[in-house]
N, C-alpha and C positions, 0 to 999 in steps of 0.2 A: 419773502417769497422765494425758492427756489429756481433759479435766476434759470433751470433746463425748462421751468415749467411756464416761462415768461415768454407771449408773443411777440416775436422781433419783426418790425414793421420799418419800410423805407421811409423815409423823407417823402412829400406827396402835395397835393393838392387836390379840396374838397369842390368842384366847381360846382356852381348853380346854375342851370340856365332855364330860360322861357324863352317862348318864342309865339306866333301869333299872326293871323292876318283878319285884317279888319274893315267893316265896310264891304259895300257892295252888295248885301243879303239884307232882304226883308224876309220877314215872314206875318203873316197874315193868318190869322185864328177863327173860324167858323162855326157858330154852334149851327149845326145839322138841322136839329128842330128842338127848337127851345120848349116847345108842347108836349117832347117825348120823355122828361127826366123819369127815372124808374127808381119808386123808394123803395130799397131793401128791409128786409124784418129788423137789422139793426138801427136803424134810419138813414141811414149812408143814401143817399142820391149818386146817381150815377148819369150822366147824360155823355151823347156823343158831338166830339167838334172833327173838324178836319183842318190841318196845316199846311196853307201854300208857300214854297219857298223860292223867293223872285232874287235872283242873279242879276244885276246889272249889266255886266258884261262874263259872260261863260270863262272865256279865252285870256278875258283879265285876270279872273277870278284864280283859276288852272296855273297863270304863269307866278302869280303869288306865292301861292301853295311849292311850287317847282324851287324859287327862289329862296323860299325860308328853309324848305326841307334841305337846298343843296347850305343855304348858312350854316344850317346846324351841324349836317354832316362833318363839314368841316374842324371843329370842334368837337363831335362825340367819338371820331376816331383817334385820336388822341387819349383819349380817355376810358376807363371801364365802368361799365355799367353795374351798379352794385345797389343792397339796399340802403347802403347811405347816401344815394347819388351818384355822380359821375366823380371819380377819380382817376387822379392824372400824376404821375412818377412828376419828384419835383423836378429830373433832369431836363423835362419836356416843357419848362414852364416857360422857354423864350418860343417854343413851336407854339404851344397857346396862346399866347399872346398876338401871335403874327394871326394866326389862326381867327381872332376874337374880331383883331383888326380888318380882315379881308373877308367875317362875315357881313360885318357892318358893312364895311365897302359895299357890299351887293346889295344889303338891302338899302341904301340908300340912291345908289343907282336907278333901283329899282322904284322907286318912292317919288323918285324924278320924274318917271315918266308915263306913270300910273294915273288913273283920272278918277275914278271907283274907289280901289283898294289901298289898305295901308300897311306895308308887313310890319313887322316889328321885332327884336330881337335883342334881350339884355342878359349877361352873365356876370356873376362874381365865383372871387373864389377865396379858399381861406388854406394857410397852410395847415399839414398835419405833420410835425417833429417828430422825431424817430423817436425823442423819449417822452411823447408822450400815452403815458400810461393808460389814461380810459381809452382810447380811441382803437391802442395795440389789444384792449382788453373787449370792447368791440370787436372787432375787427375778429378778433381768436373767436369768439364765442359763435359770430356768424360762420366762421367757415368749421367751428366743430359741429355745429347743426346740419351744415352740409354733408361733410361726414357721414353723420349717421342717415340723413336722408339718400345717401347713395347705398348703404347699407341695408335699410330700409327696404329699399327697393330692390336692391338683391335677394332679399330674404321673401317678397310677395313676386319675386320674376315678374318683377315691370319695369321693362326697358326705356320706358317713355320716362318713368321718374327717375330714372337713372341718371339719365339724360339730361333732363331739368336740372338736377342736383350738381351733376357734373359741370355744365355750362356755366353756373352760378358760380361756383367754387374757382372758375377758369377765371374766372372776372375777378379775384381775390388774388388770385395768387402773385400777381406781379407785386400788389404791395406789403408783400411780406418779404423776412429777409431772406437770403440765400441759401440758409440749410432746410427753414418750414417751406420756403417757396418750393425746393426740387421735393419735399415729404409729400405737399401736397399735389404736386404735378406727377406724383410715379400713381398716388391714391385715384387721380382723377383717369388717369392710364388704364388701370387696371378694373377701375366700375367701367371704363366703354369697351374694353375687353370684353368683360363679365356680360353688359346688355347685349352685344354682338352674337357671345355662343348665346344665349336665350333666345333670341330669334331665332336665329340658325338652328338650335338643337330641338327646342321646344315649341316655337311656331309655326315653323315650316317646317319639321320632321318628324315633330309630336313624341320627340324621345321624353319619355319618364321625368317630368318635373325633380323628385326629388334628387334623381340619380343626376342632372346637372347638377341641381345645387348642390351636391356632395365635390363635384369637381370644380367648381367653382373657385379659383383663388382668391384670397383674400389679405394674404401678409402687408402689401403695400396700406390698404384701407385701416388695417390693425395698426400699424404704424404710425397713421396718421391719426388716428381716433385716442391713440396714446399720448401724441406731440398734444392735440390740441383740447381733445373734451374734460379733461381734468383741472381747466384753465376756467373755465365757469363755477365749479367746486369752491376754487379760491378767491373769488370775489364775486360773492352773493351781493355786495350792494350794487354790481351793474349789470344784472343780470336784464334783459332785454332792453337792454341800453341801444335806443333807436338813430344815435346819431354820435359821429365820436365829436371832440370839441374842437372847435379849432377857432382860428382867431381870423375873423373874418375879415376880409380887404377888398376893398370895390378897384375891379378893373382900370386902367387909368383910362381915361376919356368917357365913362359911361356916367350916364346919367339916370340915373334910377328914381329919381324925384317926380319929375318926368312921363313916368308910366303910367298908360289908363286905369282907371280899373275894372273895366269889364272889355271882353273883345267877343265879335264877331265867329269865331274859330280859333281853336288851341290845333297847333301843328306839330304834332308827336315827334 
């Protein structure tokens, strides 16, 4: 393979996390009127219930939710948000760690003096080598789809997917190397350029559609579309390849054996 056309990616870490708070909620299911089921022409029944949902303690409940959301925090800033999960530069990997440890910390605090609720909160992570090849081939192919979906949306003047596209691609870039990371950071520059005059020129001032798009720059996007969409051409066998490989390793102290399998609330 032509080693220009080859995605150079840093050293890294895949992290995993969940997180959770449990107990405290019932819920209670009521058929309405069991006399009312309504057959449709296909035979489908249809009847109506109603769900009550009982809080043991509100304010317990509230301070749970607060606890794991700030666990996690801790942890997802470290990290980008990507379709392969949370990634994290390996240089950061004693800050996550500390991180992993002082989420725990709270939820157990927290666990202590709860009487209701139970948060919960487990991660691993796996590393990703800079030579390793699916993951850099991943990795390229999601941010040359971003590419074009900035593109994309240049060409239908929708700022909003510009947008989207852009923020995505923002979240890539740090783990690539030094020369595609600044190709893709001038690309992502220049689409929120590009959606800014659209607004400006074409929403609020109603000038001529095509005549922005005519002024439009786009050399940085072309640059970018050149570094990376030709990199999917060359390896057709991992072509929507949804997760790069990595070699997975459990956090030291966690216990993942451990974990329920159903909870009360998943805490985003």
């Amino acid at each position: 393979m032509d080693e220009t056309k080859t995605t150079k990616i840093r050293p890294g870490l895949l992290v995993g996390l969940t997180s959770r708070v449990e107990g405290g909620v019932a819920y209670q299911r009521e058929n309405l009127d069991p006399t009312s089921a309504q057959v449709e022409g296909d035979g489908k029944t249809v009847e109506k219930w109603t769900t009550t949902k009982i809080v043991e303690d509100a304010a317990e409940h509230e301070r749970a939710a607060k606890v794991v959301g700030k666990a996690r925090g801790l942890i997802t800033r470290l990290c980008s948000k990507t379709p392969f999960g949370l990634l994290c530069p390996k240089e950061r990997e004693a800050e996550l760690d500390t991180a992993v440890a002082e989420a725990r910390r709270l939820v157990r605090e927290y666990n202590a003096s709860a009487t209701f609720t139970h948060a919960r909160i487990y991660s691993i992570k796996g590393s990703i080598a800079s030579s390793d090849e699916e993951s850099a081939r991943a990795i390229g192919e999601e941010v040359a789809q971003l590419v074009a979906a900035m593109n994309a949306g240049i060409d239908r003047l929708d700022p909003d997917a510009i947008r989207k596209a852009a923020d995505n691609a923002k979240q890539l870039q740090e783990m690539l190397g030094p020369d595609q990371a600044e190709t893709i950071k001038d690309a992502i520059s220049q689409a929120r350029k590009a959606a800014r005059a659209i607004v400006k020129r074409v929403q609020n001032e109603g000038e001529s559609a095509a005549i922005v798009l005519k002024d439009l720059q786009r050399g940085s996007l072309e640059k970018a579309r050149i570094a990376f969409l030709d990199l999917s051409e060359q390896t057709p066998d991992v072509v929507g390849a949804s997760m790069p490989a990595v070699n997975v390793q459990r956090l030291a102290g966690l216990d993942l054996d451990d974990a329920p399998a159903a909870s009360d609330a998943e805490v985003q």
